[in-house]
N, C-alpha and C positions, 0 to 999 in steps of 0.2 A: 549645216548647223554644227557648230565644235562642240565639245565635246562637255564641256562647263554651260552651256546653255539648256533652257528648260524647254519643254513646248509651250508654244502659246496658250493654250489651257490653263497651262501648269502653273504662269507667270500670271495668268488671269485671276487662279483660284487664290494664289500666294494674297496678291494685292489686295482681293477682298477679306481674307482673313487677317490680313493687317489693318484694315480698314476697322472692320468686326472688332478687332480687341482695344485699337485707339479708344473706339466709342465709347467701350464699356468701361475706360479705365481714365479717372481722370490724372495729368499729371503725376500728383503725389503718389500714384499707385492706387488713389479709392477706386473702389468699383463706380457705373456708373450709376447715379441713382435718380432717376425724375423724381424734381419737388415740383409739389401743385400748390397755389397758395400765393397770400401774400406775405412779402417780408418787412414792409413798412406800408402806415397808413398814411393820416393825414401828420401833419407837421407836429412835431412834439413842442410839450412846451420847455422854457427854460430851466425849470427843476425838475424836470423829466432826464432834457440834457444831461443836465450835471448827477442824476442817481447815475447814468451810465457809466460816465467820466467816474467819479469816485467810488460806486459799489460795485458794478458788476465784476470787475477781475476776482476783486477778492472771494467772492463766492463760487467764482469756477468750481466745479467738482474737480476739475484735472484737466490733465491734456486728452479729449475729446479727439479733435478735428486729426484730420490724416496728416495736414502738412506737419504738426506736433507731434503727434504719436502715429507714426508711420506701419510701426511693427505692432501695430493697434495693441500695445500695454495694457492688462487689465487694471484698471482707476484701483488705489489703495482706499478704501470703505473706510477701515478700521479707524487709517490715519486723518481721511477723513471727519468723520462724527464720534470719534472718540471711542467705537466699539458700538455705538446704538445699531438697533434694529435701523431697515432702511426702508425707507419707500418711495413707489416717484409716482408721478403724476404728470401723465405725458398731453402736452396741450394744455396748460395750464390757463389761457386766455386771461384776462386780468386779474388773477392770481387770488380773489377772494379765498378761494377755497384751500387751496394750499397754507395761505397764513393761517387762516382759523384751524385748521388742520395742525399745524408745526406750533401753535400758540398752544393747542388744547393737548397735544400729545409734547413737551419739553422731553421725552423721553427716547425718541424716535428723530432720525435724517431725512429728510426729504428731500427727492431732487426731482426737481420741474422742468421739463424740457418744453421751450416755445423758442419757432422762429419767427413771429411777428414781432418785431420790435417794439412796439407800441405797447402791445402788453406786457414785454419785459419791463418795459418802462413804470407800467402802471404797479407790478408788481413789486417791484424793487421802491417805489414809495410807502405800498402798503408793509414792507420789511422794516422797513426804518418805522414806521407809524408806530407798529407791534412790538417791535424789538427783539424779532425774532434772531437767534442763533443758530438756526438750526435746520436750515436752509442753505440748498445750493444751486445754482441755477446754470444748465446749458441754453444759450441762445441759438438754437438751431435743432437741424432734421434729430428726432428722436432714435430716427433710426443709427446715427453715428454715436449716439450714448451707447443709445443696447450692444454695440459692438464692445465696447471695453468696459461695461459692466461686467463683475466677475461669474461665473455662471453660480446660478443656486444662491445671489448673495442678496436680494430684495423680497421683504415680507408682504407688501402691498403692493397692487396698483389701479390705478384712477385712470380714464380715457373717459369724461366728462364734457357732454355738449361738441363731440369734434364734430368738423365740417362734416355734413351731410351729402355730397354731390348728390345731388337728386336725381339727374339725368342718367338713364339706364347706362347709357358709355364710358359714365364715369363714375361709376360702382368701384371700379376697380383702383379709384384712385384713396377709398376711403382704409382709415385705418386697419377693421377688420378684414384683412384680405391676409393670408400667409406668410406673405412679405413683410408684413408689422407681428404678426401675432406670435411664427415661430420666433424669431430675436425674444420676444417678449418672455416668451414659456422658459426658454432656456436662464433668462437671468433672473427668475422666481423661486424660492425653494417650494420645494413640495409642501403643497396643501397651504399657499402665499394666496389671497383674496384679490383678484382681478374685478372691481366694480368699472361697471358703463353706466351711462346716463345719457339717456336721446329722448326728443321728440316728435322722430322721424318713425313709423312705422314700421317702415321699409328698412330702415336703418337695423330696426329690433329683431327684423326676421334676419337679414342677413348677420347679423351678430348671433344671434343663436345658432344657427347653418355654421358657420364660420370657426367661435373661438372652442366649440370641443372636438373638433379637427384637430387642434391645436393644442392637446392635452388638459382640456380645463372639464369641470362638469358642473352644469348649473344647479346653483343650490336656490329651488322652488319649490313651496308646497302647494301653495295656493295664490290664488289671484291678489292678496295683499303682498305680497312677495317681490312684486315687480312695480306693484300702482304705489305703494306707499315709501317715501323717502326710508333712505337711514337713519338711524338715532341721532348720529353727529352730523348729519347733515346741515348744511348751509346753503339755502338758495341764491344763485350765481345770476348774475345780469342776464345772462344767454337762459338760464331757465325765467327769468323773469317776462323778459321778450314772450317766450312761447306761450307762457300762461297768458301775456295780453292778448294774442293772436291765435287764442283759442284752442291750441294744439296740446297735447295730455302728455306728460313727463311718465317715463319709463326708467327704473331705476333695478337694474341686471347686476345679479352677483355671481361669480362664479371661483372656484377652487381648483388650484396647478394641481394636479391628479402627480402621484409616484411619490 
């Protein structure tokens, strides 16, 4: 063997460690990240199309995605919404909730992360409906927002009806798990309003287990606390479903603790 050569171990371990960091790193340099989910449904219609074609750019938050912001830039807030307070609402599903929220609060930014197309679609009609301003929307994984969110710069956040995976193996694919929650914590300022809404049970426990892990603390006194909606609340299609199908909405507040 000369003297530039490795052992075969050595040449074994090199290859899996290379193997090991391709995986974890796409291309652009993003890490790797499993999405679970769909990103398109059934066929959109033709003025579905066209909000995409003509509104969605303009509402970018910014450059998001890694191929764009590679050196993951923190998003400018300011320059965005004019200096408002900010808040997102991650999984926005057809965006009910977000317009009535950005219509009732003119005062406030809102950014809505969905990657189902469908409902970006649906949402970005209900924008134009409203006429809201004051809205921005990433069409994709929320977790590549929370990355260039400035840390401490969001006073609210919403995680409203998200997929539930039911199946115990794939608990880990839901939002509350560490993977979603720290990004979350870090781009909240202290004492910023994280509300959930499920009508999954299992979903409630593991969200309580879960988001004061994560620096948050539940704010409950009593059994009204969790049974009974918010003030500004809006009943959303996905909570509409549940109440036909018998299942009881749970509506979880909690507070970025520091």
């Amino acid at each position: 063997m000369s003297g530039d050569q490795k052992p075969r171990d050595d040449q074994s371990k090199d290859a899996q460690t290379a193997a090991t960091n391709a995986a974890e790193k796409h291309a652009s340099g993003a890490p790797w990240r499993n999405f679970y989910g769909r990103f398109k449904g059934k066929t959109l219609k033709d003025s579905q199309k066209r909000y995409l074609d003509e509104d969605l750019a303009s509402l970018s938050p910014g450059a998001v995605g890694w191929d764009e912001n590679p050196d993951r830039v923190p998003l400018d807030l300011d320059a965005l919404f004019g200096g408002k307070e900010v808040w997102l609402e991650v999984g926005f599903g057809g965006g009910e909730h977000l317009v009535h929220q950005a219509v009732s609060n003119p005062g406030v930014g809102i950014i809505g992360a969905e990657p189902f197309i469908n409902g970006v679609a649906m949402l970005l009609g209900k924008i134009r409906s409203a006429g809201a301003d004051n809205i921005a929307v990433h069409p994709g994984d929320a977790r590549d927002l929370m990355d260039v969110l400035p840390e401490a710069s969001v006073s609210r956040a919403f995680l409203l009806y998200p997929d539930p995976w039911p199946k115990a193996r794939h608990h880990r694919r839901r939002f509350v798990t560490q993977e979603h929650l720290e990004p979350l914590a870090r781009c909240l300022k202290p004492g910023a309003i994280f509300r959930v809404a499920t009508d999954i049970p299992d979903y409630v426990r593991q969200t309580l287990e879960e988001v004061p892990k994560a620096g948050f603390e539940w704010l409950a006194e009593g059994p009204a606390d969790w049974r009974q909606p918010w003030g500004d609340w809006i009943s959303t299609r996905y909570e509409q479903k549940a109440l036909r199908e018998g299942r009881t909405p749970h509506y979880l507040t909690f507070r970025r603790l520091g």
